[in-house]
Structures are given as C-alpha cells and as structure tokens.
N, C-alpha and C positions, 0 to 999 in steps of 0.2 A: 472711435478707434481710427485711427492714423490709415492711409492706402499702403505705405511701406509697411505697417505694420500686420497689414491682411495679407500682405504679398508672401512676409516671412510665415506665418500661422501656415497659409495654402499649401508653402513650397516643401514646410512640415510636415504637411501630411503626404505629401507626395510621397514625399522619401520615407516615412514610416510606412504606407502603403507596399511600396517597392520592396522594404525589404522583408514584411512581413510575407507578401507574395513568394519572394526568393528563398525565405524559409519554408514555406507551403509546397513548392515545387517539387522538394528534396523527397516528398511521401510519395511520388511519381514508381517508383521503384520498389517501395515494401510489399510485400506479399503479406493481405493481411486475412487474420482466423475470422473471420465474422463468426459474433454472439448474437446476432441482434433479434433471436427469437428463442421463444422457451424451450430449454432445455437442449441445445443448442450447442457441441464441442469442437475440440480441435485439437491436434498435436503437433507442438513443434520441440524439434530437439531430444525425443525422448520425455518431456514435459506434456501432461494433459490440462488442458484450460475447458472449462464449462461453463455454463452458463448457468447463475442457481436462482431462486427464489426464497431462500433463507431467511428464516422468522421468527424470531425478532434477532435484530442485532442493533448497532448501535451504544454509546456510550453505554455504560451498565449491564449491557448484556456479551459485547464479544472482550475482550483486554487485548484493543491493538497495540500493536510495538510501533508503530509507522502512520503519520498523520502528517501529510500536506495539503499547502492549500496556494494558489497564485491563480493569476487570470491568465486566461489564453496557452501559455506554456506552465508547468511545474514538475518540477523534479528533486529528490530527496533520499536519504537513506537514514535509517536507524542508528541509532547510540546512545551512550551514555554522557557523551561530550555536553555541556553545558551551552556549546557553540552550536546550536542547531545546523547541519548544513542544508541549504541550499532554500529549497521551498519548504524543509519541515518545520510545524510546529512546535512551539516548545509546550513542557508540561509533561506527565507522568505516561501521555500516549506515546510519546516518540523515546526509546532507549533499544539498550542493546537485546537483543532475544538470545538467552541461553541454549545452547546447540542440545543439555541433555533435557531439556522441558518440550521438547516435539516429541511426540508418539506416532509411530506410525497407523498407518491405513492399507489396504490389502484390497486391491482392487485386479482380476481377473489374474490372481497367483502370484502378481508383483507387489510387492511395500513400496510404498509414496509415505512424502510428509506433505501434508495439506494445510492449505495457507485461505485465507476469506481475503476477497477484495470486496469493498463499498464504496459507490461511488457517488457524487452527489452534481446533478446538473439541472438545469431549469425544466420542466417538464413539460416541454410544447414537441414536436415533432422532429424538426431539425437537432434545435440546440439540445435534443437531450442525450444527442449521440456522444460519445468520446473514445478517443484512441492511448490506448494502449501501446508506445511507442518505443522504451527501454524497457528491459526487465533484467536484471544482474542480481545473483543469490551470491554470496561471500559467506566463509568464516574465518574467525582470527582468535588468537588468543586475545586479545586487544578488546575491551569493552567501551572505548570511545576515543573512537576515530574520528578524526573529524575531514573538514572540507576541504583544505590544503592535503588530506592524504590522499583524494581520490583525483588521478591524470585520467582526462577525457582523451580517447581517440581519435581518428580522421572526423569523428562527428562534429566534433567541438562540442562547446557547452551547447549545452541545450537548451537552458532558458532568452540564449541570443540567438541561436541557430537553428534549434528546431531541425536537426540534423537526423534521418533515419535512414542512412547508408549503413547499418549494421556494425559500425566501430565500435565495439564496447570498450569503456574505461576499466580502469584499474589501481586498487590502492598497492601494486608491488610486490615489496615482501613482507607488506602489513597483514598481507591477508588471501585466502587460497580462492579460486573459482570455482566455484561447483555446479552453477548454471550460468546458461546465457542466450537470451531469446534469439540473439542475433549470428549464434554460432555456426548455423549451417545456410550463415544470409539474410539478408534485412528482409527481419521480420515483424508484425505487430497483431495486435488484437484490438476490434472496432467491439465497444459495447452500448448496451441499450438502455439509459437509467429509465425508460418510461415504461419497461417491464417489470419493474415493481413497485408497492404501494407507497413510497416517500422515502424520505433520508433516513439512512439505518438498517434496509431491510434487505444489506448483503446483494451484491450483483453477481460476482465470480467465485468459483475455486478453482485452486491449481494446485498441482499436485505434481509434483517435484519425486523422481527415484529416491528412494534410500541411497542407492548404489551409486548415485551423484556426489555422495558425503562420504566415501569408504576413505577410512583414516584419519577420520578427522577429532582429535582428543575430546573426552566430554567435557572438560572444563572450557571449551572456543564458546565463540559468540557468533549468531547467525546475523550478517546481515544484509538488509534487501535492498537493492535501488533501483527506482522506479519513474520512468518519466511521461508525462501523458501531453497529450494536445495537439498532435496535428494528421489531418486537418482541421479534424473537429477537436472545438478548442475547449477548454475546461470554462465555465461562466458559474460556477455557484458554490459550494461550500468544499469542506477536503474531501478526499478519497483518506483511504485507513486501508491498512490492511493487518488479520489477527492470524493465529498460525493455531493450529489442534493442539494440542499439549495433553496429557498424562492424567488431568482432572479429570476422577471419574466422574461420569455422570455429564460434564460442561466441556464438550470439545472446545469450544474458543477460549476458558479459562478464567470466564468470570461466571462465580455462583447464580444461579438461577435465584429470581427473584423470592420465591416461594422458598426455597432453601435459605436465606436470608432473613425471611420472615417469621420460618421456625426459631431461626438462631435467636434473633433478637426478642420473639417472644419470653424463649426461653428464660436470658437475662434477666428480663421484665420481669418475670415470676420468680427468680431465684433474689430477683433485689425485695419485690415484696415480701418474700418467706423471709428474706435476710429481716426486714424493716420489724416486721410483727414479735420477732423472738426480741430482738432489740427494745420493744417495748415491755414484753413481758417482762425482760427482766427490770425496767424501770429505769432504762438508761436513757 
C-alpha cells in the first residue's frame, strides 16, 4: 500500500470520525426516559413507555407491522408500498396496520392502544444499550406510503444526521398526527436489551391514548416511524414492533403455538377419516 494512499484511508477516517461525533453531540439536549431496569416507566406526551419482560415473542409469536434493521443509525415506518422506506425490511413484517385491528387497553380509567417494541443488540454491558430517538404515530387513509412522502424537519434525515432536536417529520396531507415523542421537546427513550433472555423476548410497551386518534375513519391506516441510535448505536439484528389487536386470546395477533397445534391436528385427523372412507368405498 502506497504512503498517499494511507494518507487518503487516515484522512477518511478522520472525517468520518468528525462527523459521526457531530452527530452524537446533537443527543447533548434530549431529555431521555431511562428503561434500563426491570420494570421500569415513563411518560411523555400523554404516552406511557415501560419496560416489559414479555414471553415469548419473536417471529411466530407477535405479527409485527415494522421491522428495521441498519448499523449505528436506523430509522423506518410501515406500509404496504412495495418501496420499503428507509431502514425497513422488506417481507410480510413491514405493511400497513389497519387503524380498526387495535383494541384497546384500560389502564388506571384511561383507554391506550398498546404497541410491543423488540429489540435486538449484542449482549455485553455497554453495546447492549440503545436509544430510542424518533417516535411518530400517523394515520391516513393511504395504505402505502412511501419514502418521498415523508419531509424531515430542522432534524434532517436521520440516518446522516443522527438529529435529536425534537423536529418531527411529516407526510402533509397524506396523513393526520396523532403522536409525537418530541412534542413537548426533544425527547427519547434509553433501553436495556441485556434485560432480557435473547432476540425475541419483547423489551417495551407503549401505550398511546385512544383520545390521540379521536376522528380518525376505521377504514385509515396506522402508521409508525421510528428512529434509533444515538448515542448508543444499534450493532445486531432489527428492532419490530407488534401493536394488541382484537384476537382473542393473542394480544400481538399471531395464534399461540398450541392453538396451531390443535388446528393442524385437527386436519390431520379429518384427512385420515377423509382417507379411510375413501377406501371403503374402493376408490
């Protein structure tokens, strides 16, 4: 390797250093909820954030609508767009969530709709910290929106900027506000992934007013955007987040394993009853 070429690599990092820093500074000013022990709350905005121990969750047990993933900064929201925006992934976890598939929750006389965060970081002491740095609840009649319809505020993007002066974005008149963590001031939420047993097994719930959504048609679409990573930066798999809905018996919305089990037994035995008369008769 070349010395002009070590020169360029060094002066690289310089500058990426710099301005990683320059984004990290900007968390100087959030006022944030600490999660980072059991059982653990906070309120901002009229919104309750907690801290759970939730079990099981993960693929097959909660149906998230929201699954991002990036290193250091990521941020995303739900749809149906085919265009995943920003950090989310694509696939059957990220779409639009139907506004009449939430049920509420009744917590001290008030109705909340209740939403699961999971979050997935390296489990040593430091890195398994992460911040909770945007949080924007929308609905629209609109089932996919996509990434050119959401204008960032004085934050800028946030996967260059790493911005937590409390500017919330906005998709216009694609879509109404109903929350926003940064309404009364930059605000965020630090949580603890090494408070629970591995990936999957649910970190938050939040719990959002009914009275947040007064007027809002049942046929809208909720949706949520979410940015995490500074200081503590995201290092390992996605965060998701699932929302309560209407299923009895499965607040997160996908059947219980055991319920699944019944079902498909069932099948099982009604193809073999089917199989046997099939023979009696000598078909």
């Amino acid at each position: 390797m070349s010395a002009k070429f070590k020169r360029l690599l060094t002066a690289t990092a310089v500058i990426v250093t710099l301005a990683i820093s320059g984004a990290r500074s900007a968390f100087a000013a959030e006022i944030v909820t600490n999660l980072t022990t059991v059982g653990s709350s906070g309120n901002i905005g009229g919104a309750i954030f907690t801290q759970t121990e939730q079990q099981p969750t993960g693929t097959g047990f909660i149906d998230s609508f929201s699954r991002l993933q990036a290193n250091d900064l990521e941020q995303g929201f739900n749809t149906n767009n085919n265009q995943v925006p920003f950090d989310e992934k694509s696939g059957i976890f990220t779409r639009a969530l139907p506004f009449s598939s939430l049920s509420p929750v009744t917590i001290g006389g008030t109705q909340y709709y209740e939403f699961l965060l999971d979050i997935n970081q390296t489990n040593t002491t430091q890195p398994s910290l992460l911040n909770l740095n945007r949080l924007q609840i929308f609905v629209s009649g609109s089932d996919s929106l996509k990434q050119s319809d959401y204008t960032f505020g004085a934050g800028g993007n946030f996967d260059t900027t790493g911005g937590t002066n409390g500017a919330g974005g906005t998709f216009g008149a694609a879509a109404t506000l109903a929350y926003d963590i940064d309404a009364t001031g930059d605000n965020g939420v630090l949580l603890n992934y090494s408070l629970n047993s591995g990936s999957g097994s649910g970190d938050m719930f939040l719990y959002i007013p009914v009275a947040a959504f007064a007027g809002t048609p049942t046929g809208d679409f909720v949706y949520l955007y979410s940015a995490f990573g500074n200081p503590n930066a995201t290092n390992d798999g996605f965060e998701e987040w699932a929302a309560h809905t209407g299923t009895a018996g499965v607040p997160f919305g996908v059947p219980e394993p055991s319920t699944m089990a019944l079902a498909l037994s069932g099948l099982v035995g009604f193809g073999l009853m089917r199989l046997r008369r099939l023979r009696r008769a000598g078909v």
